[in-house]
C-alpha positions as CSV (number, residue, x, y, z in Angstrom):
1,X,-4.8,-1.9,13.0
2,X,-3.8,0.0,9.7
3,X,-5.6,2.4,7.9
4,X,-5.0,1.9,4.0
5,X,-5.5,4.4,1.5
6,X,-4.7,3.1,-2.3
7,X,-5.4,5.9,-4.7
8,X,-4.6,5.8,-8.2
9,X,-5.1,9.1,-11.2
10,X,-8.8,7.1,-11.5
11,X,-9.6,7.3,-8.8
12,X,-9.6,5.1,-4.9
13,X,-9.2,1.0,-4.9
14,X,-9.1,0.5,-1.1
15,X,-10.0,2.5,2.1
16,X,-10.2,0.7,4.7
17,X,-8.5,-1.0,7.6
18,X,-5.8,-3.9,7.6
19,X,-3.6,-5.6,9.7
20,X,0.0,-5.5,7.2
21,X,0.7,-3.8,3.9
22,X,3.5,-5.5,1.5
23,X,4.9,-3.3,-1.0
24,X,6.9,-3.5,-4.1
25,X,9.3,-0.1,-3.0
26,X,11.9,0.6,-6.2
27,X,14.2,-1.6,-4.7
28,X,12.5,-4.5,-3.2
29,X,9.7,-5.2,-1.0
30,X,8.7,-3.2,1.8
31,X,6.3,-5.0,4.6
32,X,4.1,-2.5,7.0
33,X,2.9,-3.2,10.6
34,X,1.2,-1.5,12.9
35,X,3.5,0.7,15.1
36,X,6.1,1.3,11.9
37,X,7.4,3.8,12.0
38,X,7.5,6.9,9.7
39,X,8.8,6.5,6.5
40,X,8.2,7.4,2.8
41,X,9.2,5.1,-0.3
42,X,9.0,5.1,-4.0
43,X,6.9,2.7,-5.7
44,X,8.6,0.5,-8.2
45,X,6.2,-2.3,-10.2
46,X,4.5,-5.5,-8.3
47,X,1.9,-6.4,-6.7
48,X,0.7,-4.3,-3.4
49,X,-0.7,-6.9,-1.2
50,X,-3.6,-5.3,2.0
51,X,-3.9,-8.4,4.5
52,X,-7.6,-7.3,6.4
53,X,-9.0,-9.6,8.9
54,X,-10.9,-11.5,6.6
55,X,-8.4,-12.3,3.6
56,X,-6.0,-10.2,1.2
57,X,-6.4,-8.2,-1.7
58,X,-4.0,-7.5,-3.8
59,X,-3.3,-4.9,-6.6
60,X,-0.8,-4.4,-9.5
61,X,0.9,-0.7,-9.4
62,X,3.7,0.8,-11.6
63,X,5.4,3.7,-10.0
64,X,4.4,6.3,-7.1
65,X,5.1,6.2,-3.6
66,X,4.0,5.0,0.4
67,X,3.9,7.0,3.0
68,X,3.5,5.8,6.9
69,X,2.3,8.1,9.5
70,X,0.7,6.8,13.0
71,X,-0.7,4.1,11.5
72,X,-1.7,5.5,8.1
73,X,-0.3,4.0,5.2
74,X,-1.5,5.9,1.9
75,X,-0.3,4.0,-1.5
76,X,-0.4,6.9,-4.4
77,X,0.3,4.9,-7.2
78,X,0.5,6.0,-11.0
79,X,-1.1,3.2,-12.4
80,X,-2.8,0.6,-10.2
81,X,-5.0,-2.5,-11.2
82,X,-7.1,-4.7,-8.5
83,X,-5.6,-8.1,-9.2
C-alpha cells in the first residue's frame, strides 16, 4: 500500500492510502507501485490519477514535482484541480 500526499498552494486534495499513482512527469507519464523505488520527477500538465481500493480519483495539476520514498508518494503541485 501507498501513502499519497497531493498538496497544492491552497491547500491538501488527498491523504490517504492507494494502491498506484499515474503521473503526468514533464515528459510523459510516470506510473507508481508499491516497492518503487526512490525517485523525484517534475510535474508537467494532466491528470494525476490515485487508484485506492475502492475506485480512482483523479486530479488536474500544472507544474511541480513527485517524490517517492518507502512507499510515500507526495505530489506538490502548483496548481491542482479535483477532476
Amino acid at each position: 500500500m501507498l501513502k499519497v500526499s497531493v498538496i497544492s498552494p491552497e491547500r491538501t486534495l488527498f491523504d490517504g492510502d492507494a494502491t498506484q499513482v499515474v503521473a503526468p512527469a514533464y515528459d510523459g507519464e510516470v506510473g507508481i507501485l508499491t516497492g518503487h523505488a526512490p525517485m523525484m520527477a517534475l510535474l508537467g500538465r494532466g491528470t494525476l490519477r490515485v487508484s485506492e481500493s475502492g475506485g480512482e480519483r483523479r486530479f488536474s495539476v500544472e507544474g511541480g514535482f513527485l517524490q517517492v520514498v518507502d512507499n510515500h508518494v507526495r505530489v506538490v503541485t502548483e496548481k491542482a484541480t479535483a477532476s
